[in-house]
KEVEX-246864 format. One record per residue (C-alpha): residue number from 1; residue in three letters; chain; x negated, y negated, z negated. Coordinates in steps of 0.001 Angstrom, whole numbers, always signed. Each point is the difference from the previous one (the first is absolute). Layout:
+-----+-----+-------+---------+---------+---------+
:   n : res : chain :    east :   north :      up :
+-----+-----+-------+---------+---------+---------+
: NUM : ALA :     A :       X :       Y :       Z :
...
+-----+-----+-------+---------+---------+---------+
***
This chain:
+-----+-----+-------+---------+---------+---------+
:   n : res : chain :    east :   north :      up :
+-----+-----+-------+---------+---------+---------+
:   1 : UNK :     A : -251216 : -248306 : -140752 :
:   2 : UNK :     A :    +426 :   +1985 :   -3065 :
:   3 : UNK :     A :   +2979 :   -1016 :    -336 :
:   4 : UNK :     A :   +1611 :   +1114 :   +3181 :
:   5 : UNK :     A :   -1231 :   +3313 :     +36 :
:   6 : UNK :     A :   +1201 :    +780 :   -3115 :
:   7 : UNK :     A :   +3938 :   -1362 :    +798 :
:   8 : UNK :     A :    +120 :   +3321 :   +2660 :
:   9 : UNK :     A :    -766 :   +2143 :   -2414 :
:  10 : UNK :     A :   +2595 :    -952 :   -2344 :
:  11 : UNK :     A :   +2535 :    -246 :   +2697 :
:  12 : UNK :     A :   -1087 :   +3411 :   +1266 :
:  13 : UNK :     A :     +21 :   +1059 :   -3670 :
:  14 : UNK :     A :   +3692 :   -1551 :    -588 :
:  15 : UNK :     A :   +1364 :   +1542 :   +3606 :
:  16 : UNK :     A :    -996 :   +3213 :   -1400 :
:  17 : UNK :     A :   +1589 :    -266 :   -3286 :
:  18 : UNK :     A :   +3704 :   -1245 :   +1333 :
:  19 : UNK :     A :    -502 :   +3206 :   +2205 :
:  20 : UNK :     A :     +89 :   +2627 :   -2808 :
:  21 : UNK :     A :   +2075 :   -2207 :   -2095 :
:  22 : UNK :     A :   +1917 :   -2114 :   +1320 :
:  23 : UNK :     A :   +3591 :    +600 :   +2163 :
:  24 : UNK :     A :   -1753 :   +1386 :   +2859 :
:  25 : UNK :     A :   -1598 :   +2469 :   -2058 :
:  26 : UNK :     A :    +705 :   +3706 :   +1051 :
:  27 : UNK :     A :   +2207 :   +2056 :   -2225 :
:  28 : UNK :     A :   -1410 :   +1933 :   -3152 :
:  29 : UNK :     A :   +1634 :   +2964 :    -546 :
:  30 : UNK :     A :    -338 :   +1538 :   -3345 :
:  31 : UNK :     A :   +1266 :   +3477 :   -1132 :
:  32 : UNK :     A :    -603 :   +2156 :   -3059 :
:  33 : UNK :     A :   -2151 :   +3310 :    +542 :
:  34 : UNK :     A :   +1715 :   +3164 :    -857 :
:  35 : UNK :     A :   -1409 :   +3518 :    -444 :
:  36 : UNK :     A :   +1029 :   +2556 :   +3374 :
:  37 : UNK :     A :   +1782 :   +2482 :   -2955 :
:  38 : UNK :     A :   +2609 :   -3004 :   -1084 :
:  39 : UNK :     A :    +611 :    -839 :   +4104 :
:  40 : UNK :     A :    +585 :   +3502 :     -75 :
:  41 : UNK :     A :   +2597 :    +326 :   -2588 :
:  42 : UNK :     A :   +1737 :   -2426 :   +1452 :
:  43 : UNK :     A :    +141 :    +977 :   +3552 :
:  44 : UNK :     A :   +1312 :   +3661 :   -1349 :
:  45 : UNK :     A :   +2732 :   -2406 :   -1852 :
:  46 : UNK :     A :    +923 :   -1574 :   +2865 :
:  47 : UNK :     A :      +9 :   +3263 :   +2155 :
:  48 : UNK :     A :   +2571 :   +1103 :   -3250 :
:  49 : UNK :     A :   +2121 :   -2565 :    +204 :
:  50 : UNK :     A :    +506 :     +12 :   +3710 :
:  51 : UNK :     A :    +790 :   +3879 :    +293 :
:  52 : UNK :     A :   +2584 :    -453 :   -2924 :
:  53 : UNK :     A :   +1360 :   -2946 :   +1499 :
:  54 : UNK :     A :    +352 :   +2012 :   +3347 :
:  55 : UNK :     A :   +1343 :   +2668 :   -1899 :
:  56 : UNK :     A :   +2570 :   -1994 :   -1709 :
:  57 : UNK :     A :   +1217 :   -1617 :   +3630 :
:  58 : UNK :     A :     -91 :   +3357 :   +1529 :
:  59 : UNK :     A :   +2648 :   +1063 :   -3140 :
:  60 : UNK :     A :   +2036 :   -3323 :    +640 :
:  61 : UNK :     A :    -174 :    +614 :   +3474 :
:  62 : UNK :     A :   +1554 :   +3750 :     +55 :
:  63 : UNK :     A :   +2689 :   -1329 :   -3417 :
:  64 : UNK :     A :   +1081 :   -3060 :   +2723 :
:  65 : UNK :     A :     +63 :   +2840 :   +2717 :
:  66 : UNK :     A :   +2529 :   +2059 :   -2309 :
:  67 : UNK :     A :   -2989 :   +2655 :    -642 :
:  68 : UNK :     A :    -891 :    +214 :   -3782 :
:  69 : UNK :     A :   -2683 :   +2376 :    -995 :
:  70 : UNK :     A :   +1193 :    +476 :   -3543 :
:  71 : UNK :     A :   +3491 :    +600 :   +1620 :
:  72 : UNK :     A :   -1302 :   +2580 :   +1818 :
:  73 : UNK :     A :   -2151 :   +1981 :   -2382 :
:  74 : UNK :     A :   +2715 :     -85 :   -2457 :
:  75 : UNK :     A :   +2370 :   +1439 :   +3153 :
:  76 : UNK :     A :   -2703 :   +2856 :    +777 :
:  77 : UNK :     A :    -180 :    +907 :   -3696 :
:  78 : UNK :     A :   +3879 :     +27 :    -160 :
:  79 : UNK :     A :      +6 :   +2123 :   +2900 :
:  80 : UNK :     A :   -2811 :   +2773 :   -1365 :
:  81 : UNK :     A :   +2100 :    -188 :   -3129 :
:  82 : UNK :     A :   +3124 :    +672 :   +2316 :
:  83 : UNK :     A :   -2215 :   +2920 :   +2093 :
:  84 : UNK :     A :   -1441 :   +1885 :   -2993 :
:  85 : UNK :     A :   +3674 :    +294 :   -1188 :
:  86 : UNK :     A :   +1273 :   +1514 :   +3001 :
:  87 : UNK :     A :   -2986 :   +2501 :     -49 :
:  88 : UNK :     A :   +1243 :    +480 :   -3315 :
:  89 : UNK :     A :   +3474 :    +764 :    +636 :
:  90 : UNK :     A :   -1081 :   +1941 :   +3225 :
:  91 : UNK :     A :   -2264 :   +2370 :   -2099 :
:  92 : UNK :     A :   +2931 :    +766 :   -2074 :
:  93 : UNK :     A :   +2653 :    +262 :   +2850 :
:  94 : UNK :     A :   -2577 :   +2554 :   +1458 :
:  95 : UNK :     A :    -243 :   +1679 :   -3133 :
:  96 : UNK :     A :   +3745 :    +344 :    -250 :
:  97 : UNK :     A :    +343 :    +957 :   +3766 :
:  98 : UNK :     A :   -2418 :   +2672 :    -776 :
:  99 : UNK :     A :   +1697 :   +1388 :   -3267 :
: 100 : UNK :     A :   +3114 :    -321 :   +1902 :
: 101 : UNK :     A :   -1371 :   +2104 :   +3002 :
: 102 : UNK :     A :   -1389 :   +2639 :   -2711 :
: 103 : UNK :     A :   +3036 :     +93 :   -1540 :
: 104 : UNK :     A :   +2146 :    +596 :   +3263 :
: 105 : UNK :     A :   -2481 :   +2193 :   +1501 :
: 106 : UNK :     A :    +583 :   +2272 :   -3036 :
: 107 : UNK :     A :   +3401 :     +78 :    +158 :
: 108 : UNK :     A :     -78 :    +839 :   +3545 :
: 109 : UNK :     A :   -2213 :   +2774 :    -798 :
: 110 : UNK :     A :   +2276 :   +1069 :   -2828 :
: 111 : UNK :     A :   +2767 :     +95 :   +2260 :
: 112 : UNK :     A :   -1232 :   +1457 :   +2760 :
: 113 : UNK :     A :   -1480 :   +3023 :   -2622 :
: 114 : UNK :     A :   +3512 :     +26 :   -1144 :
: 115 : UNK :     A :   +1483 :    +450 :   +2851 :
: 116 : UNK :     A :   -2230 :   +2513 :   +1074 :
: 117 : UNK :     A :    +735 :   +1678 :   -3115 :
: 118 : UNK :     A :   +4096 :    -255 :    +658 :
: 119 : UNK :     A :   -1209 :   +1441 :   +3934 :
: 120 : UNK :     A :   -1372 :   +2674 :   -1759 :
: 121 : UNK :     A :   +2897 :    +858 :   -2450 :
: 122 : UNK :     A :   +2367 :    -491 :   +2710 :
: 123 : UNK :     A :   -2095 :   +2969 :   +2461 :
: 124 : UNK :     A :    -458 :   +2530 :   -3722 :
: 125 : UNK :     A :   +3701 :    -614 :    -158 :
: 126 : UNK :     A :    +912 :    +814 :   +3712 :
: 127 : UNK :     A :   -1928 :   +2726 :    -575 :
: 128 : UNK :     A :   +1242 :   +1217 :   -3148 :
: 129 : UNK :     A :   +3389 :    -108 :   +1787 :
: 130 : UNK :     A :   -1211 :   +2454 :   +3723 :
: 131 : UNK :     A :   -1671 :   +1948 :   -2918 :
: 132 : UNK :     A :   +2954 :    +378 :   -1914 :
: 133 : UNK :     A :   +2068 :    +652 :   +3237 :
: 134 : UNK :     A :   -2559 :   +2964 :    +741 :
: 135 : UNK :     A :    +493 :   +1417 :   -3356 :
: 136 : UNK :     A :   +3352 :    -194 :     +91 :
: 137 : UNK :     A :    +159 :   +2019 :   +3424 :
: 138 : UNK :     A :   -2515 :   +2349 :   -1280 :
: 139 : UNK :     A :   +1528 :    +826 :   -3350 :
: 140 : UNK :     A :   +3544 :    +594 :   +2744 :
: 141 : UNK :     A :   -1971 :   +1685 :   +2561 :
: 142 : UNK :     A :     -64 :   +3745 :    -335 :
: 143 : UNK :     A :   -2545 :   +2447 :    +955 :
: 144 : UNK :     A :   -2579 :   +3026 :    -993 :
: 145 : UNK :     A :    -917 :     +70 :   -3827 :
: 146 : UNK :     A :   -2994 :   -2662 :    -243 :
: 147 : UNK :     A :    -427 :    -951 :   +3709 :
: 148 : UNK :     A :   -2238 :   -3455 :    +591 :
: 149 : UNK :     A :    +848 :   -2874 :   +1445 :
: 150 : UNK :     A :   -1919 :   -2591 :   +1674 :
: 151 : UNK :     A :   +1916 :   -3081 :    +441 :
: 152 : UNK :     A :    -749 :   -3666 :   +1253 :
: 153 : UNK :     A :   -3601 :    +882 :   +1269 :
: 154 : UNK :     A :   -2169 :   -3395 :   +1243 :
: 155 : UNK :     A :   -3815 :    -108 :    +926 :
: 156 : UNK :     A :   -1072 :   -3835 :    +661 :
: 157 : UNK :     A :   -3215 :   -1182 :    +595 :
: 158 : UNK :     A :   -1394 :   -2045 :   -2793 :
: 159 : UNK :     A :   -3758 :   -1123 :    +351 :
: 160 : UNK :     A :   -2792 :    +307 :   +2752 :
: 161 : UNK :     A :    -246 :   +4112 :    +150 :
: 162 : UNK :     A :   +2519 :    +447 :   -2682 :
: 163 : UNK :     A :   +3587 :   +1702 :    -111 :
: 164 : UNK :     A :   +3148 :    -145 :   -2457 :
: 165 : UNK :     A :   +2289 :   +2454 :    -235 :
: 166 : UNK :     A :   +3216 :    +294 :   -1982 :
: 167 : UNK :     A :   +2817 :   +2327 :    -745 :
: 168 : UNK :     A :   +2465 :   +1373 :   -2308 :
: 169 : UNK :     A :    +267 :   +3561 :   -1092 :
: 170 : UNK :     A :   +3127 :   +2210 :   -1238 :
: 171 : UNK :     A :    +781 :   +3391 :    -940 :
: 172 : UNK :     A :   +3861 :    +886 :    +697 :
: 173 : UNK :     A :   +1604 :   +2873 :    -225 :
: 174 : UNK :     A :   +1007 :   +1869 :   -2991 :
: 175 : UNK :     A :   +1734 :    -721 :   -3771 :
: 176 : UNK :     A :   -3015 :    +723 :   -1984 :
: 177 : UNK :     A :   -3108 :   -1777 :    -735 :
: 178 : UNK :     A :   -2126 :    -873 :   +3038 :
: 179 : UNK :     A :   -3464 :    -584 :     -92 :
: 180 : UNK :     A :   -3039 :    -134 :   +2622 :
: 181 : UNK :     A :   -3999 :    +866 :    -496 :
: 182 : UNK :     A :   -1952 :    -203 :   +3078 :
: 183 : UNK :     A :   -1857 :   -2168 :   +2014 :
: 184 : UNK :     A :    +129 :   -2852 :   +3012 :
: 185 : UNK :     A :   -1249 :    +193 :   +3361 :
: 186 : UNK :     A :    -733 :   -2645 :   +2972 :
: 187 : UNK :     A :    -825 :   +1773 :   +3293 :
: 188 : UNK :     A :    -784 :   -3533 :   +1892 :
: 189 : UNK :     A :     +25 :    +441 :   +3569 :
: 190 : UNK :     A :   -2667 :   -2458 :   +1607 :
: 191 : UNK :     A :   -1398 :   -1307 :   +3266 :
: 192 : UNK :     A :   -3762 :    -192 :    -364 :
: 193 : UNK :     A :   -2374 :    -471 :   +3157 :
: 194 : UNK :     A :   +2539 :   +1022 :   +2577 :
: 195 : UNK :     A :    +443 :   +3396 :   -2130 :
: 196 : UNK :     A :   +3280 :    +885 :   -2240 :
: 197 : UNK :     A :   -1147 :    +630 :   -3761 :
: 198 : UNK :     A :   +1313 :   +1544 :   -2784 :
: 199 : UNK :     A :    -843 :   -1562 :   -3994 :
: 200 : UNK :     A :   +1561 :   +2520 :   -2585 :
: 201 : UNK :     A :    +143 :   -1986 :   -3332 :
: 202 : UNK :     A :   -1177 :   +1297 :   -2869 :
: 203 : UNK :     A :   -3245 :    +951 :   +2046 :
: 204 : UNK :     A :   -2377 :   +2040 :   -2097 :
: 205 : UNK :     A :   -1786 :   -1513 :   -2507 :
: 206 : UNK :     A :   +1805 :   -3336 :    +176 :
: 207 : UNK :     A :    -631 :   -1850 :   -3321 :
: 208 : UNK :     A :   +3655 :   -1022 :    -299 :
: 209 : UNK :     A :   +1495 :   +3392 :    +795 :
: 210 : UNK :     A :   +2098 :    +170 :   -3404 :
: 211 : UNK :     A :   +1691 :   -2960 :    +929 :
: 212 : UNK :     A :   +2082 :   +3022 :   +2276 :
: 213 : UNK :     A :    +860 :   +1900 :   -2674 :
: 214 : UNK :     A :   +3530 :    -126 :    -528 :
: 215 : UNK :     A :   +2194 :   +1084 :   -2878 :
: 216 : UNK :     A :   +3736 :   -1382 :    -574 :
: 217 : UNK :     A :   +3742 :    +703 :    -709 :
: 218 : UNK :     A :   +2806 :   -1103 :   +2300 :
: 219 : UNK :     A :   -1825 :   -2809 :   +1809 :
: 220 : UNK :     A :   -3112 :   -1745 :    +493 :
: 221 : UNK :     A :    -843 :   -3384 :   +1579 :
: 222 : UNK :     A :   -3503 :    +423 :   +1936 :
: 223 : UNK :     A :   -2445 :   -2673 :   +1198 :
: 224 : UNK :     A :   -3613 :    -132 :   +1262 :
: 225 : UNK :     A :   -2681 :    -964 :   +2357 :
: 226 : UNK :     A :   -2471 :   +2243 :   +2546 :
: 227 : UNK :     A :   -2677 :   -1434 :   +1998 :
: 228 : UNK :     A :   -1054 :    +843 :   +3853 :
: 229 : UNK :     A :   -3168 :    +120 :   +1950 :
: 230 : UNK :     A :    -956 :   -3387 :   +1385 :
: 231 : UNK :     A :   +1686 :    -621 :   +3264 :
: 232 : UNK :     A :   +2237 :   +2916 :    -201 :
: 233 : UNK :     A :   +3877 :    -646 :    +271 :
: 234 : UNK :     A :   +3151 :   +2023 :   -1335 :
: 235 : UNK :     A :   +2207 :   +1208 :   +1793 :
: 236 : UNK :     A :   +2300 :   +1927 :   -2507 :
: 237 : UNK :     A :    -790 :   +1186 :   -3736 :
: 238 : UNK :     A :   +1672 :   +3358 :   -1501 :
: 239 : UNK :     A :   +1066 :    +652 :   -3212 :
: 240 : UNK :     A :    +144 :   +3006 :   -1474 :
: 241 : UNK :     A :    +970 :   +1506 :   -3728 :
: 242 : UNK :     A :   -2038 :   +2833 :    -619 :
: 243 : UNK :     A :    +890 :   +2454 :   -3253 :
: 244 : UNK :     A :   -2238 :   +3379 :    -861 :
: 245 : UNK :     A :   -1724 :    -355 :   +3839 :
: 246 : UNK :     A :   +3463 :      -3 :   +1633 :
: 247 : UNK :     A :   +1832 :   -2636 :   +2095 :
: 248 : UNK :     A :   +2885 :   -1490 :   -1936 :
: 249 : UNK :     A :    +884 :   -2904 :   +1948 :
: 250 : UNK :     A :   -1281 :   -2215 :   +2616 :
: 251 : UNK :     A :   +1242 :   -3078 :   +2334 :
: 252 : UNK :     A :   -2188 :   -2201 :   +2548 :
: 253 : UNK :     A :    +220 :   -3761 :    +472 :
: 254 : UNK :     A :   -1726 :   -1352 :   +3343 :
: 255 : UNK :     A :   -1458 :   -3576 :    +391 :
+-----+-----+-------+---------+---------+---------+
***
C-alpha cells in the first residue's frame, strides 16, 4: 500500500519537472536592466541619426533633382557681390551726373548773364548812337542864345504805384559857353475817383526835392521815378525847366 501511493507522487513530481524543464517548457526570456537616463541617451541618438539621415536624403534628393544648396548660396553671394557693385558704380554715376548738371547749369547761367550783359551793351550803344545823332542836330540847330531843349521824353510805368520817366536835355543856340541852373518839374495829370487831378513834383517838403536841382553845360541825360495815389491812373505827365521862377522850357508826353 505504501508503496503505491508513493509511485503518484513521484510521477506527479517528475510530470512537473519535464514541464519547467524539459522541451515543452515555456520560453525564459532574459534581458539586462538598464537605468531610464542611458534608454534616454540613446533614443535622443537615434532621433540624431534619423534627422541627419533625412537631412542627408533630402540634400541627395534636391543634388539628383539638379538643385544644390551650396550651388545656390554661392550664386546668391555672387549675385550681392554683383548688386553692391552696381550700387557702387550707380552712386558714382549719380555723383558725376550731378557735378555734370552743376557744372552745365553754371555755364548756362554764365551765358545767359553774358548775354544779358552783350543785350545791355548793345541798347547803351544804340543809345549812345540816337544820343549822338541829337547832339549832332543840336550843336547844327540854331536858335536864341541858351534856349533848352527837351528831347526824347518817355514816362513808363515801372512798379505797383510807381512811374519812370526819362529824357535828354540841351541848350542850343549861341558860340559861347552854355550852361543851365534851375530846377525840374512833373505836373502829372491823373484820374482819381471819377475826378481829374493834378500832382506837381517837387511838392513841398518832399524829402528828395534836391534830386530836382539841376546844374549843367551843353547837355544833360535825366532819369527818375514819382509815385501816385493808390488807384489813381496817368493820363499825361509835363515837364517843365524852371530857371530864377520863370518857365524855360516845357513838353508833355501822354500815356
Amino acid at each position: 500500500m505504501r508503496r503505491s501511493r508513493a509511485n503518484p507522487r513521484l510521477s506527479l513530481t517528475l510530470r512537473r519537472l519535464r514541464g519547467r524543464f524539459g522541451i515543452s517548457a515555456p520560453r525564459v526570456a532574459v534581458r539586462t536592466h538598464l537605468p531610464w537616463y542611458w534608454r534616454a541617451v540613446a533614443v535622443v541618438a537615434i532621433l540624431a541619426i534619423s534627422i541627419a539621415a533625412a537631412g542627408w536624403i533630402y540634400d541627395a534628393g534636391r543634388r539628383f533633382s539638379g538643385f544644390d544648396r551650396g550651388e545656390t548660396e554661392q550664386e546668391l553671394t555672387l549675385l550681392r557681390v554683383k548688386s553692391a557693385k552696381l550700387e557702387e558704380e550707380v552712386a558714382r554715376l549719380r555723383t558725376l551726373a550731378d557735378a555734370s548738371g552743376s557744372k552745365l547749369q553754371i555755364e548756362i547761367t554764365a551765358q545767359q548773364q553774358l548775354a544779358r550783359q552783350a543785350k545791355t551793351l548793345e541798347d547803351e550803344n544804340v543809345q549812345l548812337k540816337e544820343d549822338l545823332a541829337v547832339f549832332e542836330n543840336l550843336a547844327q540847330a540854331k536858335g536864341p542864345e541858351g534856349s533848352l531843349s527837351i528831347n526824347r521824353l518817355r514816362v513808363d510805368a515801372d512798379v505797383a504805384d510807381q512811374y519812370r520817366y526819362r529824357m535828354l536835355l540841351a541848350i542850343k543856340g549861341g558860340d559861347k559857353e552854355r550852361a543851365f541852373d534851375g530846377s525840374l518839374q512833373l505836373v502829372v495829370s491823373l484820374q482819381q475817383g471819377g475826378k481829374s487831378v493834378k500832382m506837381i513834383l517837387p511838392s513841398a517838403g518832399l524829402p528828395d526835392a534836391s534830386n530836382y536841382r539841376l546844374n549843367f553845360k551843353y547837355f544833360r541825360r535825366v532819369e527818375g521815378t514819382f509815385k501816385i495815389p493808390a488807384g489813381a491812373q496817368v493820363k499825361s505827365v509835363e515837364v517843365r525847366l524852371l530857371q530864377g521862377g520863370m518857365l524855360k522850357a516845357s513838353k508833355t508826353v501822354a500815356l
